[in-house]
C-alpha positions in Angstrom: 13.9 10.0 -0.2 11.4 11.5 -2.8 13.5 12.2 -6.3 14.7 15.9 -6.9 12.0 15.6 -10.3 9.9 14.9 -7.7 10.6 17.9 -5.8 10.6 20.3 -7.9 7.7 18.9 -10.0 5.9 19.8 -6.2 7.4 23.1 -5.6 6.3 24.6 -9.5 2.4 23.5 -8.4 3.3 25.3 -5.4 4.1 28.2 -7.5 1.2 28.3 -9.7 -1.1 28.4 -6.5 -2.0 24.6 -6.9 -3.6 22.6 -4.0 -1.5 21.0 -1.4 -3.4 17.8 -2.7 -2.1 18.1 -5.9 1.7 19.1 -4.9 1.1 15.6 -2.8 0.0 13.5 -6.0 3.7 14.0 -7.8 4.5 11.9 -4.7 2.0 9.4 -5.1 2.6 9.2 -8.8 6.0 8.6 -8.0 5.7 5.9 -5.5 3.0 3.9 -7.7 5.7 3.9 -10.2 8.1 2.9 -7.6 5.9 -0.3 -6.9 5.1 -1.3 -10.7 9.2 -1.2 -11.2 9.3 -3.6 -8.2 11.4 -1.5 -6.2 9.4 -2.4 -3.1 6.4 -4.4 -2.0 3.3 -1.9 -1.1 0.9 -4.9 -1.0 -1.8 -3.0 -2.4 -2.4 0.6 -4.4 -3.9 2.2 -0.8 -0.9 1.7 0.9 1.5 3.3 -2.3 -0.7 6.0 -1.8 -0.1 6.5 1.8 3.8 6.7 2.0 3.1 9.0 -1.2 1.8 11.5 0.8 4.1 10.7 3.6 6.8 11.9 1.3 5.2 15.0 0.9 4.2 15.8 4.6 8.3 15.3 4.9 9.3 17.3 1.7 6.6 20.5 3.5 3.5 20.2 1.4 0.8 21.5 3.7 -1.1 18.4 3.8 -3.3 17.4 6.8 -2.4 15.4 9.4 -3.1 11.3 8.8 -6.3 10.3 10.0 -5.9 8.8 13.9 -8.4 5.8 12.8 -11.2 5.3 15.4 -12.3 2.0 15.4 -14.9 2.1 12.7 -12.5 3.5 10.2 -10.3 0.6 11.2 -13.3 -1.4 10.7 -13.3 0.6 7.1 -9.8 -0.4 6.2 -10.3 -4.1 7.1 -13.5 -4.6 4.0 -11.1 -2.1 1.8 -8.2 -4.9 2.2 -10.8 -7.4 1.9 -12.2 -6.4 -1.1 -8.7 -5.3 -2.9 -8.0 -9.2 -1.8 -11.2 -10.4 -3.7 -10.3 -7.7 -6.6 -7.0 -9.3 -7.3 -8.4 -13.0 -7.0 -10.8 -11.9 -9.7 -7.6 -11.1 -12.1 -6.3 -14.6 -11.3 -7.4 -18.3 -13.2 -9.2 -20.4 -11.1 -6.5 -22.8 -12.1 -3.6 -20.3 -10.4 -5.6 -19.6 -7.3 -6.3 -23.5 -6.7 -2.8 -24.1 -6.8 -1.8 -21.1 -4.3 -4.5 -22.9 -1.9 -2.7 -26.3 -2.1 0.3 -24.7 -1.1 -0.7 -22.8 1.4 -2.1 -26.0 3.0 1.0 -27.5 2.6 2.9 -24.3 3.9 0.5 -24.8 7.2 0.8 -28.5 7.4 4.6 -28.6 7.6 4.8 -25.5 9.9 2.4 -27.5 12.4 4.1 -30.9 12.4 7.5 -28.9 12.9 6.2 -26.8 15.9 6.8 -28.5 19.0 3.8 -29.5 21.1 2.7 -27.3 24.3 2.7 -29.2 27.5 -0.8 -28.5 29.1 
């Protein structure tokens, strides 16, 4: 549930004859600051932006409706993920991102020798 701020923030754009794109970014500045205080996960700024303008579909801002995603737009949103992946390994030490691989490895080595085997 979008903040009353929030809301009314949206409505006095509304007022002044502002964009439905820009009543929709007090949304989307709200949930980014949602994720940077930690209150939830979005894995990645695309998707904070996304329930942002969820939020404002619901609160009546006459957005557009979602893209359907044919399947090259999927394609799209795969190399965005990718590269938002390769983006945030950049930030990290080589040192830090060596270590997350070792246990990873171990993660997958333990889940394996716990699985039991499929008869064939």
């Amino acid at each position: 549930m979008p903040e009353k701020q929030t809301i009314e923030r949206a409505h006095e754009d509304a007022r002044e004859g502002k964009s439905p794109s820009t009543q929709a970014g007090e949304f989307v500045r709200e949930e980014i600051h949602h994720v940077r205080e930690g209150k939830h996960g979005a894995r990645n700024p695309q998707q904070a932006i996304a329930i942002g303008l969820s939020k404002a579909r619901r609160a009546g801002v006459k957005l557009g409706p979602p893209p359907k995603g044919t399947a090259s737009a999927r394609k799209a949103g795969n190399t965005k993920r990718s590269r938002q992946a390769r983006s945030a390994a950049h930030r990290r030490t080589s040192r830090s991102r060596s270590s997350a691989a070792r246990k990873a490895a171990r993660t997958r080595q333990r889940s394996r020798s716990s699985r039991p085997r499929r008869q064939r």
